[in-house]
C-alpha positions as a LaTeX table, in Angstrom:
\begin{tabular}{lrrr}
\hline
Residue & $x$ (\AA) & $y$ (\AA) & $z$ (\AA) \\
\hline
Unk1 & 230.17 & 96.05 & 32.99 \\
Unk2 & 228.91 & 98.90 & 30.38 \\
Unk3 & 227.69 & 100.80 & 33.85 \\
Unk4 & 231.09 & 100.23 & 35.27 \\
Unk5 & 232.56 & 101.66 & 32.19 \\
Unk6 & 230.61 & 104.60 & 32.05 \\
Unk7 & 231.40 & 105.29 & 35.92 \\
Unk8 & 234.82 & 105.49 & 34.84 \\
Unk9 & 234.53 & 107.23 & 31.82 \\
Unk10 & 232.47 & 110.14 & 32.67 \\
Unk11 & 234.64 & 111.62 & 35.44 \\
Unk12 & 237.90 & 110.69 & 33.21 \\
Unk13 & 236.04 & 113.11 & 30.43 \\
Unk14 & 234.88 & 116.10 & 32.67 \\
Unk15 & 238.79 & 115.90 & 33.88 \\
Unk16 & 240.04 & 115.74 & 30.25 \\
Unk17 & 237.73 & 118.96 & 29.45 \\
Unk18 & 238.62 & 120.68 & 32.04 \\
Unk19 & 241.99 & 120.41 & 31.75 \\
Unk20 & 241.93 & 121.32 & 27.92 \\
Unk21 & 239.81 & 124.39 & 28.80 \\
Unk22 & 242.14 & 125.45 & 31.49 \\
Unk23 & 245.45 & 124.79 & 28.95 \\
Unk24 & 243.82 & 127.24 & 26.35 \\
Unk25 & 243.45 & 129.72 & 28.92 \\
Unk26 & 239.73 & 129.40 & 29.20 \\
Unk27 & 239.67 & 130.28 & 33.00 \\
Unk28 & 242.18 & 133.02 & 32.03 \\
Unk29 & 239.80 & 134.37 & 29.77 \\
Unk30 & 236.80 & 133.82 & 32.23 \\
Unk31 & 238.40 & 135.31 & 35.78 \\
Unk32 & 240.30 & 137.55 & 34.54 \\
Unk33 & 243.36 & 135.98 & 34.91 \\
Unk34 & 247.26 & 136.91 & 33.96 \\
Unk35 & 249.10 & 133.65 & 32.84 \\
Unk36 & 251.77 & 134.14 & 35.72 \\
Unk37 & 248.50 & 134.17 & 38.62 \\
Unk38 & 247.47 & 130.71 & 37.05 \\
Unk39 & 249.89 & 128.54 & 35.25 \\
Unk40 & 248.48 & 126.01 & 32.55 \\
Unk41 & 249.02 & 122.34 & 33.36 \\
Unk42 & 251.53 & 121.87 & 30.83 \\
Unk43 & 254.00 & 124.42 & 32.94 \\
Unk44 & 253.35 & 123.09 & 35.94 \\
Unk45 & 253.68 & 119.44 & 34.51 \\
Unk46 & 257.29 & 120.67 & 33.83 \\
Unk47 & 258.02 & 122.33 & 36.88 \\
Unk48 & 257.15 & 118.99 & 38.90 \\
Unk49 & 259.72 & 117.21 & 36.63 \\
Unk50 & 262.72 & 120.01 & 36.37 \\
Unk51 & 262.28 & 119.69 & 40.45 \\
Unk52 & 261.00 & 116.16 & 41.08 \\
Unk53 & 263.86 & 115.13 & 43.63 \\
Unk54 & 262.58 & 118.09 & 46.37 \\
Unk55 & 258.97 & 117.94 & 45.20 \\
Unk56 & 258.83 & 114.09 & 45.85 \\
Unk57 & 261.35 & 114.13 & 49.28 \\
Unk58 & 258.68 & 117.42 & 50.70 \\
Unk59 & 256.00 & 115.18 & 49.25 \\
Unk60 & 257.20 & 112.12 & 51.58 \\
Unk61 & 257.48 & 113.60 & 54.54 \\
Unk62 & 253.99 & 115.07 & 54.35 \\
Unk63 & 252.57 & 111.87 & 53.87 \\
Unk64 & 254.72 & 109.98 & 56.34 \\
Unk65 & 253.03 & 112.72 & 59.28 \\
Unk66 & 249.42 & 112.49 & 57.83 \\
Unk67 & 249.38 & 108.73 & 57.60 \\
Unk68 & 251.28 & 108.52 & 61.25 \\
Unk69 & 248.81 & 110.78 & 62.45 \\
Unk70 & 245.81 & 109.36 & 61.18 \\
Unk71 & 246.77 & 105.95 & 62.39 \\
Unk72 & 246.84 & 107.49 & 65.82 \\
Unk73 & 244.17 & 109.25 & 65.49 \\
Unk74 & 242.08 & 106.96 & 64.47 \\
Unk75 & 242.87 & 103.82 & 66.79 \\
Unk76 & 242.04 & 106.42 & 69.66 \\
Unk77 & 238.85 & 107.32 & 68.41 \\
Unk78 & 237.85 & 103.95 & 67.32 \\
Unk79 & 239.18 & 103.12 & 71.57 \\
Unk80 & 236.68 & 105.63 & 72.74 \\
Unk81 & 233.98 & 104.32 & 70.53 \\
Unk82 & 234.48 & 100.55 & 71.70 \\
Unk83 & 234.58 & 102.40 & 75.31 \\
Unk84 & 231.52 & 104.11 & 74.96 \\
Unk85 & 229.62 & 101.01 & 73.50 \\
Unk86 & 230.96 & 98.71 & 76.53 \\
Unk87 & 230.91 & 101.19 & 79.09 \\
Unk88 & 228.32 & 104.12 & 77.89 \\
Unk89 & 228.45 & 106.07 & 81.73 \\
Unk90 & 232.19 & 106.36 & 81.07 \\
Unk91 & 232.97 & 106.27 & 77.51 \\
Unk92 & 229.85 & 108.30 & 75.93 \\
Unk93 & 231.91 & 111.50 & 78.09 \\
Unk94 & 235.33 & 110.76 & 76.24 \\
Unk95 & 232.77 & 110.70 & 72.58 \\
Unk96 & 231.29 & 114.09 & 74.01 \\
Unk97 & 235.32 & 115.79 & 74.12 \\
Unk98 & 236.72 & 114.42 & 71.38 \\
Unk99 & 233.77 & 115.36 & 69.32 \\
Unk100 & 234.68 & 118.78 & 70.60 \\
Unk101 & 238.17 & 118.58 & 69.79 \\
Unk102 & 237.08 & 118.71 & 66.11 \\
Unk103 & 235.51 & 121.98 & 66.58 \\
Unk104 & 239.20 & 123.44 & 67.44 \\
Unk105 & 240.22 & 125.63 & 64.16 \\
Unk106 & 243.60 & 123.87 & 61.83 \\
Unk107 & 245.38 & 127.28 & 62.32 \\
Unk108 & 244.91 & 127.62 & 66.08 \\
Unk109 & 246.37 & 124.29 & 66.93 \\
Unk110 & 249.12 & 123.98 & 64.82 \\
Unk111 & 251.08 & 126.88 & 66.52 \\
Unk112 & 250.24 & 124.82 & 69.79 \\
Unk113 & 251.56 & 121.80 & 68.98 \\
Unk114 & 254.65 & 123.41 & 67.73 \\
Unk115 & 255.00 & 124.40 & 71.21 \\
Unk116 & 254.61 & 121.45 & 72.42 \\
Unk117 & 256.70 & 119.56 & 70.00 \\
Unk118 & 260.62 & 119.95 & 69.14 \\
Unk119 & 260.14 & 118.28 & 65.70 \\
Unk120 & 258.37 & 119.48 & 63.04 \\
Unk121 & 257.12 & 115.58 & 62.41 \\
Unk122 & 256.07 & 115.41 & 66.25 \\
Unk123 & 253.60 & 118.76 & 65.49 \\
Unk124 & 252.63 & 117.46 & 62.36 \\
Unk125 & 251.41 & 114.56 & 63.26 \\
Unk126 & 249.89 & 115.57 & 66.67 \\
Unk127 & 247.78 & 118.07 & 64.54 \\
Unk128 & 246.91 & 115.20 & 62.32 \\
Unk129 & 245.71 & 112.84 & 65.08 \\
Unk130 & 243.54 & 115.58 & 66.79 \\
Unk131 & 241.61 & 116.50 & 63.61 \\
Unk132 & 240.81 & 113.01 & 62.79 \\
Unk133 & 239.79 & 111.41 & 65.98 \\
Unk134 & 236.25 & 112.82 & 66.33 \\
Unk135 & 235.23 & 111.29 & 62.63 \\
Unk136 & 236.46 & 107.74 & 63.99 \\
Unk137 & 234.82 & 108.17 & 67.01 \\
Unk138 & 231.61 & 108.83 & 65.68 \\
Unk139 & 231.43 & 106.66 & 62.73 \\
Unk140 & 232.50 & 103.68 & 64.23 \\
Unk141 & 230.25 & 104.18 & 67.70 \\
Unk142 & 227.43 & 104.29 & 65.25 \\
Unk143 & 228.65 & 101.17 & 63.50 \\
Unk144 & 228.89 & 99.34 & 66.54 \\
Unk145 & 225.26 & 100.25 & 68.27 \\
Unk146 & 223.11 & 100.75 & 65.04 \\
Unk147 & 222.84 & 96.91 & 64.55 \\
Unk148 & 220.27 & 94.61 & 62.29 \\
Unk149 & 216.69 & 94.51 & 64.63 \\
Unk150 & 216.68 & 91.85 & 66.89 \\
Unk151 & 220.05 & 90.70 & 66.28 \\
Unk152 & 220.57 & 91.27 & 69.74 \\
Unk153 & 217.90 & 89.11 & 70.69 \\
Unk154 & 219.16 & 86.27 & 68.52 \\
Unk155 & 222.62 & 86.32 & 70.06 \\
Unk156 & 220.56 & 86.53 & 73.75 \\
Unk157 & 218.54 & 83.28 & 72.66 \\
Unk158 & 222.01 & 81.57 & 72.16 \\
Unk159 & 223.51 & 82.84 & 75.50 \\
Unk160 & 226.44 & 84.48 & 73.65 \\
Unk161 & 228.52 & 86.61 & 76.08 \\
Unk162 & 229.41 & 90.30 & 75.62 \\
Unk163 & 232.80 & 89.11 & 73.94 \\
Unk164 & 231.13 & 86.80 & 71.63 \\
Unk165 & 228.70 & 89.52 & 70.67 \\
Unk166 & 231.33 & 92.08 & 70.06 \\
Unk167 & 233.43 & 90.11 & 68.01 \\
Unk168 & 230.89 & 88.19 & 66.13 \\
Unk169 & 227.89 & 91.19 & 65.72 \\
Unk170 & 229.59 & 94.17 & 66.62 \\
Unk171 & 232.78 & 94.34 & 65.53 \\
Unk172 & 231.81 & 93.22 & 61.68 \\
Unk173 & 228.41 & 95.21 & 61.52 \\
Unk174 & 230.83 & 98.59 & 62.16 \\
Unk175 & 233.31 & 97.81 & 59.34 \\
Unk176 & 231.14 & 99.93 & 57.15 \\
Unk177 & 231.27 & 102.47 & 59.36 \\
Unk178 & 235.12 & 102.39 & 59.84 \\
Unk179 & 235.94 & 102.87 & 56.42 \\
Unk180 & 233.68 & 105.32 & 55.82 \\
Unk181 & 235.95 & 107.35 & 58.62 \\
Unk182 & 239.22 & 106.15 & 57.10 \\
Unk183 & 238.19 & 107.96 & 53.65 \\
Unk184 & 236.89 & 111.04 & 55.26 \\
Unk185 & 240.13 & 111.00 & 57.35 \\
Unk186 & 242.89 & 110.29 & 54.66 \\
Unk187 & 241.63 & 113.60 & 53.14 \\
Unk188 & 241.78 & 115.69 & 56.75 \\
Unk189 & 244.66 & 114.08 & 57.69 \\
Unk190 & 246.86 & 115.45 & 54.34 \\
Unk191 & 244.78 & 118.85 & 54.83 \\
Unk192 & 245.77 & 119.08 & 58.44 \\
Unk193 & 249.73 & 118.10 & 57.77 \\
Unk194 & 249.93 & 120.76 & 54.91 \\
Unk195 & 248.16 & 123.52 & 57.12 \\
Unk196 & 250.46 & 122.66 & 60.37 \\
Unk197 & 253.81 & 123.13 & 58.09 \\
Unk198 & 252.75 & 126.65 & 57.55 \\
Unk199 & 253.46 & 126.88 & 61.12 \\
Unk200 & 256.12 & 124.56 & 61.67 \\
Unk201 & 259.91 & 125.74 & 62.39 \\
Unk202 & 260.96 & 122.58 & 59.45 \\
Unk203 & 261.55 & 123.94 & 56.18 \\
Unk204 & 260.21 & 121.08 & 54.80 \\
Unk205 & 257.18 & 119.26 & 53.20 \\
Unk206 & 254.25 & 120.38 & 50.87 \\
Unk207 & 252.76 & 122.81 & 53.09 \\
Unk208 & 256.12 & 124.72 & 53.53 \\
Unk209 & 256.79 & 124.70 & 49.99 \\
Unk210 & 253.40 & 125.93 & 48.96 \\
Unk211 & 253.58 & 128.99 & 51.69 \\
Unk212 & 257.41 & 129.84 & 50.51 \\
Unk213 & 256.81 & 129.34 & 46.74 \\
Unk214 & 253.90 & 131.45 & 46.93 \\
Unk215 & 255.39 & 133.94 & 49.21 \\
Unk216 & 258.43 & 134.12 & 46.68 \\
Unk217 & 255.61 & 134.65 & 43.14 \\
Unk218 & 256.74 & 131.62 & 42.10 \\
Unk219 & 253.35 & 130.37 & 40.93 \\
Unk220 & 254.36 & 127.64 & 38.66 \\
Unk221 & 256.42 & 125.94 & 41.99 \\
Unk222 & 253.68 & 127.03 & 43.91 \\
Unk223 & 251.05 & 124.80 & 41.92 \\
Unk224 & 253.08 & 122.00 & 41.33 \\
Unk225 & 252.78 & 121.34 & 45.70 \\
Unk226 & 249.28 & 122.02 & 45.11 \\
Unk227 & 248.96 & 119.53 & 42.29 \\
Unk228 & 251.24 & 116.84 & 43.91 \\
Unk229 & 249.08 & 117.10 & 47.03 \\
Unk230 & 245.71 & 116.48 & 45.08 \\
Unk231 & 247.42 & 113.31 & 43.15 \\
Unk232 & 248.23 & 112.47 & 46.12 \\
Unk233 & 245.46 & 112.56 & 48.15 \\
Unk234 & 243.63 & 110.87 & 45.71 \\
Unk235 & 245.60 & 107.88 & 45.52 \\
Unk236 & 245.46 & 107.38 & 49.24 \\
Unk237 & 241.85 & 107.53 & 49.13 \\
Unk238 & 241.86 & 105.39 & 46.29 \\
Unk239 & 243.94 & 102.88 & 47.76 \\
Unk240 & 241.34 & 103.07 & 51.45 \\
Unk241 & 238.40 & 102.50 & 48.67 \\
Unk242 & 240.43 & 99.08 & 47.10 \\
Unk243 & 240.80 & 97.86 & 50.72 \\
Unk244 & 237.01 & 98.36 & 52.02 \\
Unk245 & 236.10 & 96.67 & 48.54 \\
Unk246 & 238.13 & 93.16 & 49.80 \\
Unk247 & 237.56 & 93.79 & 53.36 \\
Unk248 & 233.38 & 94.23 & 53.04 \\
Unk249 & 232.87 & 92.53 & 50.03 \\
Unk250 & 229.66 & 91.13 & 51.60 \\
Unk251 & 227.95 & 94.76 & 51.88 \\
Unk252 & 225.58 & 96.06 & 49.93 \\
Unk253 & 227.33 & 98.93 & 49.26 \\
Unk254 & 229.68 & 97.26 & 47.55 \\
Unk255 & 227.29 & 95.16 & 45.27 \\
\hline
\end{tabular}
């Protein structure tokens, strides 16, 4: 319990320093910083509020196309692992492109699926699902092949079919694996849907409103998307953790 305590505690301090040093203009003082460049946290705590219906409705539909897309995006990756572990002449190509798919840049495919798409939602999340297949893919083709030694042969001494050793070795042995692509993918997927609305024809969501405020010197705005997309991403990734914690209670990484 006292090491659970201190888990929490130490991160919640660091944060609480920081944000005192960064309210008394200690970073000011350090970069070389005018107050307008870097608003204190108390200004942009009450430019979030004086603006909290359009912060929040931008803030929605952000979410709503990185959660779309990563739900895509990741039942086609985890497809193509299951693919490549059943069928490895056929599927272990489709792991080969889609890990190459990753390599394409944020800012170059963004302007081509806003091309492709008449909706600023429908390029969002298209950008989304393309950034977070390849960590899916990956993760979970590991999950499912790097099993317990001779676990195979134990299900072969029992004449267990491929089903029964999918569903029953496979399929639980990856759940690790899964989740660990679900948390890096919450994060890429809100990165990716804030990058693609700098291209996007919407004048909508956090990405927009960070470009325009920005654009416009309106700093405090400007960091209150910033600071409502970090809360944000953090309690998606928060709320991933909660689920692995129920869902693979029996792993040692969560003992």
């Amino acid at each position: 319990m006292m090491k659970k305590k201190s888990d929490i505690l130490w991160p919640l301090g660091f944060g609480a320093v920081f944000l005192i040093i960064w309210q008394l203009y200690g970073f000011h003082r350090l970069l070389d910083l005018k107050p307008f460049q870097l608003p204190v946290p108390s200004e942009i705590i009450m430019t979030i509020f004086k603006n909290l219906e359009k912060v929040s409705g931008d803030c929605l539909l952000t979410v709503t196309g990185a959660i779309a897309g990563m739900a895509i995006g990741s039942a086609i990756g985890f497809a193509v692992a299951v693919t490549a572990t059943l069928f490895p002449k056929w599927g272990y190509g489709g792991l080969t492109v889609i890990s190459a798919f990753n390599a394409i840049p944020i800012v170059a495919l963004s302007p081509i699926m806003n091309r492709w798409f008449s909706t600023g939602m429908g390029q969002k999340i298209g950008v989304v699902t393309v950034v977070t297949m390849a960590a899916m893919a990956i993760n979970a083709y590991r999950g499912l092949n790097d099993l317990k030694p001779f676990s195979l042969d134990l299900m072969s001494s029992y004449a267990a079919d491929k089903r029964t050793v999918f569903f029953r070795l496979r399929l639980p042995s990856c759940l690790p694996s899964v989740f660990t692509a679900l948390k890096i993918n919450i994060t890429s997927a809100m990165i990716a849907a804030i990058v693609s609305e700098y291209f996007a024809a919407s004048t909508s969501g956090l990405g927009f409103g960070i470009k325009d405020s920005l654009r416009k010197a309106e700093m405090a705005m400007g960091w209150s998307y910033i600071t409502v997309s970090a809360i944000v991403g953090i309690i998606l990734y928060l709320i991933i953790q909660a689920v692995e914690r129920r869902a693979i209670k029996w792993h040692a990484s969560q003992k």
